[in-house]
C-alpha positions, 0 to 999 in steps of 0.5 A, spaced: 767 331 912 769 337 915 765 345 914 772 346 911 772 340 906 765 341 904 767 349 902 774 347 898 769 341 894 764 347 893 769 351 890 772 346 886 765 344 883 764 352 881 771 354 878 770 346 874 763 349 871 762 352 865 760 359 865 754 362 862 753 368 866 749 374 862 746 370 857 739 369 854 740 363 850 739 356 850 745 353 854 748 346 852 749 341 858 751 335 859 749 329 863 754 329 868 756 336 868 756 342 872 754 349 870 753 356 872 747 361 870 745 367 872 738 371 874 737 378 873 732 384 872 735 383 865 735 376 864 729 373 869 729 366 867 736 362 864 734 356 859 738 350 858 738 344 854 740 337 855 740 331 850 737 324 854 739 318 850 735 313 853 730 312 858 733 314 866 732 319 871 735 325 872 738 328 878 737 336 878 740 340 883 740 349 883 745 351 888 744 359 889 752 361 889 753 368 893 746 370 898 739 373 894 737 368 889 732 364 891 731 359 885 725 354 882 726 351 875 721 347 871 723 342 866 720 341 859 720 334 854 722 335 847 714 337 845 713 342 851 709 338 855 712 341 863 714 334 866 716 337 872 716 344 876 720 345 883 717 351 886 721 355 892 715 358 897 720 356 903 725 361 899 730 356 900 738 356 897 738 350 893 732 346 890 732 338 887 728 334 883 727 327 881 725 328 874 723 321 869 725 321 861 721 316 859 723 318 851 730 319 849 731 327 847 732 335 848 730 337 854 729 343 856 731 347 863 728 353 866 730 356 871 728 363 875 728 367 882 721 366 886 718 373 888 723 376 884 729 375 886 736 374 882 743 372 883 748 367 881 747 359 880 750 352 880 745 347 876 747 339 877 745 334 871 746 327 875 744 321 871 739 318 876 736 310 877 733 306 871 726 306 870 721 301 872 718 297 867 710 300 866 704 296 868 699 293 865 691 297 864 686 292 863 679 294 861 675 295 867 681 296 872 681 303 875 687 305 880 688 309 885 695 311 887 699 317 888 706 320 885 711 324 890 718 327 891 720 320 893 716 317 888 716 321 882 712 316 876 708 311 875 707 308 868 702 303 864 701 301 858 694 300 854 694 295 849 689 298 843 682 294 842 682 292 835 675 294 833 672 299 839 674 305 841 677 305 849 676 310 854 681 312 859 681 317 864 686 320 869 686 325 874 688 328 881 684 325 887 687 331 891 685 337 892 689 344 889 695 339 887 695 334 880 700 331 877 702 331 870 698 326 865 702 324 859 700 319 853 705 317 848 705 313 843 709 306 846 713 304 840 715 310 838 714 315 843 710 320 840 706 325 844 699 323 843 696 328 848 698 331 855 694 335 861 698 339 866 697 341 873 693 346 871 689 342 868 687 336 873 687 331 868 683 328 862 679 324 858 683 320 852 679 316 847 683 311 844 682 310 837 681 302 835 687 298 832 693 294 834 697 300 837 699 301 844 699 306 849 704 309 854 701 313 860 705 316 865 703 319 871 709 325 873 710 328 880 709 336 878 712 338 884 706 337 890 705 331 892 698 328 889 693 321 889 691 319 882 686 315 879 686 311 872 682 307 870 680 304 863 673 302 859 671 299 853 666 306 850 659 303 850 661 297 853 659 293 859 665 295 863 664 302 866 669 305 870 666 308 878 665 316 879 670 315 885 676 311 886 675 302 886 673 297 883 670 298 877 664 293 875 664 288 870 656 288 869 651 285 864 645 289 861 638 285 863 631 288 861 626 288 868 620 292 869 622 297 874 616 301 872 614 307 870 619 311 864 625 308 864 627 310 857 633 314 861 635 308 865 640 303 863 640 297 867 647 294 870 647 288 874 653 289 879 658 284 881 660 289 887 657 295 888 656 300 895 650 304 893 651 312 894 648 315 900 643 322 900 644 326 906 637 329 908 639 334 911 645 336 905 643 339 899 638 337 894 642 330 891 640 325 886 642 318 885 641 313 881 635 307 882 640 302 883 645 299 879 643 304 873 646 308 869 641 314 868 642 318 862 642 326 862 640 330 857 641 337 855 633 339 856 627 336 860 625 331 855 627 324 851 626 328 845 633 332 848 639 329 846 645 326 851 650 331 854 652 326 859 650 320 864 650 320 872 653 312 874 649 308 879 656 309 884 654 317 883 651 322 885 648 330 882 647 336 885 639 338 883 640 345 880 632 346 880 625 342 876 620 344 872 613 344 875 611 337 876 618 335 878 618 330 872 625 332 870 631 335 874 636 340 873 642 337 875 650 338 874 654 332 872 662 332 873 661 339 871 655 338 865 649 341 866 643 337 863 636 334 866 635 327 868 628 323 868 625 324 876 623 316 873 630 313 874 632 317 880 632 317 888 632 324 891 634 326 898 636 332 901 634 339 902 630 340 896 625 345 899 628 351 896 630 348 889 628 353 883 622 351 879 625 352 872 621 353 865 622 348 860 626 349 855 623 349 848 625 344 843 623 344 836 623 339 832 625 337 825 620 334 821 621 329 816 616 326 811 616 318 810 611 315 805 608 309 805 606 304 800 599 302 799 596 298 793 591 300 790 585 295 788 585 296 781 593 293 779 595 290 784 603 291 782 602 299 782 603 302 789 601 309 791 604 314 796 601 317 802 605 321 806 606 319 813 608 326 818 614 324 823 618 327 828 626 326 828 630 325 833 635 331 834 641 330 831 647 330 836 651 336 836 657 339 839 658 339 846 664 344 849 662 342 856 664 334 854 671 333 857 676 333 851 678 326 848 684 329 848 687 333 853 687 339 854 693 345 856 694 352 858 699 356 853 701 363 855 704 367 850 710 367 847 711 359 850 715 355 848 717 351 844 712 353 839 709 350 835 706 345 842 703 339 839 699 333 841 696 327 837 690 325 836 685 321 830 679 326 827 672 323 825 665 321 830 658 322 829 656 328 829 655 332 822 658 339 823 655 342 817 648 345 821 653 350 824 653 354 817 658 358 814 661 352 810 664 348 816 664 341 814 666 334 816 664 328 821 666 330 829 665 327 836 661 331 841 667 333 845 672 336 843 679 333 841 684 338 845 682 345 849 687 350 850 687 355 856 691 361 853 692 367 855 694 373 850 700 378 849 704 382 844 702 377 838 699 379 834 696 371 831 694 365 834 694 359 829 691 352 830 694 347 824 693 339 824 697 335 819 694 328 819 693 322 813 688 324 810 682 329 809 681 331 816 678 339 818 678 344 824 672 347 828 674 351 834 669 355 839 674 361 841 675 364 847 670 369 844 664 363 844 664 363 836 665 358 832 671 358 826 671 352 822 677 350 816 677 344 811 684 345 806 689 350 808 696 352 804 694 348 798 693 340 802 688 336 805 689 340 812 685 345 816 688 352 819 684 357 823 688 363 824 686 367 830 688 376 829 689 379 835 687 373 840 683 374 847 685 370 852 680 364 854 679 357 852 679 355 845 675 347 844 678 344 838 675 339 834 679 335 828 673 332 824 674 327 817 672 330 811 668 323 810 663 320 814 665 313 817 673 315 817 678 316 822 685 319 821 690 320 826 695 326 826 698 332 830 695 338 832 699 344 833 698 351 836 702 356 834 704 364 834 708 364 828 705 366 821 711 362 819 708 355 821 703 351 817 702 344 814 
């Protein structure tokens, strides 16, 4: 085809488009069409709507019309989770994308100027290639693959464990680029929880039943490797600190000497132990195939923040004076590991030596009955002092069960919502202040928010029971919520909200219940359950 043909079919396509220059509004388009938008100082970014009926990709395509513009788009599914985000560093005219809809809805179209620039555009919506069927995430099986601008997603499906809570982790294994994690209901398509490229993955804690889980794993706009692998929580299988093979191992009991209370024995199918260098920094691994637990002061008495798995290893931080115990940090936790269980390596001359922190204990009285010689069937109490074990507690520093996101003021749409199930161990009501109901130690959902002209931000959860609402707030204190607007359902309302990171835990307002249902996070007083 000649340069002059081209022109004419350019031409054609833009006088046959439907033009929507200057206006602010959201702008219907179809599958198939063509439309023209405009960027200005006025208007800085053009939206558009488009409704997926089924399942397929998209071809999108920004042409700039005219000289100046120097377009980039991002596109969003119907709950607002980004699926895709095309940049334009290089300052090109035109931009494309292959984005996947896995779900049928309205989705939403973005589109602005990079480095400020404005202009004229042709935005093109071709339907694309059908998707490939998901594959299926069996319990101890952990890939590591990658998603691309030639290969935009990959998809698996997790089938739900009728009695056990399974643990599924999804996260980048490139540096500075990550895609877009997504889980959704597999029946119905229901968002059930979502970590952004900002984020670079998350942790989701599959709550039991026979329900089946769709994770998609999307192209965000840079190229990036991935790693998902899935785990039965407290069971044999564990998946590897690194991408591989994960182990299905077996608990057995040998002396390893010494106190192994902190060691918990796997034996390996496979297993490539982790090297020290000793001329890296100071480093601790584990004593073979363990598992070693790491808890939150020098001392079995403290409780378990995390644990270091025998394909890991943990930067030293510092020891108490007898290096006993070791400071270290874990995935990102800091906590302190038993010097029984572990190996040292490396530079360790220079480490601090850290003062023990103080844990006091709680004191229980248990009564002992004692016949007395006189009546044989009348028993005496004598009390008999103990100590308890530290009841477990909130732990912001535990990757959330559900995800996280970064929301700036005024985004869109609002609400943004993710599902989740409330319930746990942990009774929060040693946090005072009325706050009520059984949590996990790890948050559910974390929001990185960053603050604007509104005036509240507002967290609400709409569940099927009785659930509540505690947050640790950007400004490190705790709010707590049981019923809301006259239902079971909690809110907490944030005036004047600061930017930071808000760790939300939806907890059950029975001991031993489980209540699935949505979380939202809003700026509009006008929202509630």
């Amino acid at each position: 085809m000649t340069i002059r043909k081209l022109i004419v079919v350019f031409m054609l396509i833009v006088l046959t488009a439907v033009s929507v220059t200057a206006q602010a509004d959201v702008v219907p388009v179809g599958i198939g069409e063509n439309v023209t938008g405009e960027v200005s100082a006025a208007i800085p970014v053009s939206a558009f709507s488009v409704n997926v009926p089924t399942p397929q990709t998209l071809q999108i395509q920004v042409l700039t019309i005219g000289s100046g513009l120097a377009p980039a788009f991002r596109v969003f599914d119907p709950s607002g989770v980004v699926l895709q985000s095309v940049d334009n560093s290089a300052g090109r005219s035109t931009v494309a994308g292959t984005v996947p809809i896995s779900t049928p809805g309205q989705y939403r179209i973005e589109i602005s100027g990079t480095f400020g620039t404005a202009g004229a555009f042709l935005l093109s919506i071709q339907a694309g290639e059908p998707l490939e069927a998901p594959e299926p995430l069996q319990p101890g099986e952990a890939i590591t693959s990658n998603v691309s601008d030639q290969a935009t997603r990959a998809a698996f499906t997790v089938a739900g464990n009728p009695t056990a809570f399974q643990l599924l982790t999804a996260e980048s294994r490139s540096a500075g680029a990550s895609p877009v994690f997504v889980l959704r209901d597999s029946e119905t398509g229901e968002l059930l929880g979502s970590a952004g490229a900002l984020i670079g993955g998350a942790r989701f804690r599959l709550p039991p039943g026979n329900v089946s889980f769709l994770l998609e794993v999307l192209f965000s706009g840079a190229n990036s490797d991935f790693f998902v692998c899935l785990e039965v929580e407290n069971g044999p299988i564990r998946c590897p600190a690194t991408g591989g093979t994960a182990q299905n191992v077996q608990p057995s009991a040998p002396d390893l000497g010494g106190d192994c209370g902190d060691a918990t024995l796997f034996v390996p199918t496979q297993i490539a132990f982790p090297t020290i260098n000793p001329l890296g920094p100071c480093t601790v691994a584990t004593n073979g195939g363990t598992a070693v637990n790491v808890r939150s002061g020098p001392g079995t008495t403290f409780g378990i923040v995390t644990q270091l798995s025998p394909l890991g290893t943990a930067l030293v931080l510092g020891r108490v004076p007898d290096a006993s115990w070791y400071q270290v940090t874990v995935n990102g936790v800091t906590g302190w590991v038993s010097g029984t269980v572990v190996r040292v390596g490396g530079n360790c001359a220079a480490i601090s030596i850290i003062t023990p922190p103080t844990l006091t204990p709680t004191s229980t009285t248990l009564f002992t009955l004692t016949p007395t010689s006189t009546n044989p069937a009348v028993a005496t109490a004598t009390p008999t002092a103990t100590t308890a074990a530290p009841a477990a507690t909130l732990n912001f520093n535990l990757p959330p069960n559900y995800g996280s996101t970064a929301l700036t003021s005024g985004f869109v749409p609002d609400p943004f919502q993710a599902g989740m199930t409330s319930g746990g161990s942990v009774d929060v009501s040693y946090l005072g202040g009325g706050c009520t109901g059984f949590a996990t130690s790890a948050p559910d959902f974390s929001v990185n928010y960053t603050a604007g002209a509104f005036p509240t931000l507002r967290f609400y959860f709409v569940g099927s029971g009785d659930s509540t609402m505690i947050i640790n707030g950007a400004n490190g204190q705790f709010a707590c919520n049981d019923d809301s607007f006259g239902t079971l359902n909690p809110t907490i309302d944030f005036n004047s909200p600061v930017s930071g990171r808000y760790d939300i835990w939806i907890g059950s307002f029975a001991s031993g219940s489980f209540i699935s249902g949505t979380l939202s996070v809003t700026e509009s007083t006008g929202n509630h359950p």
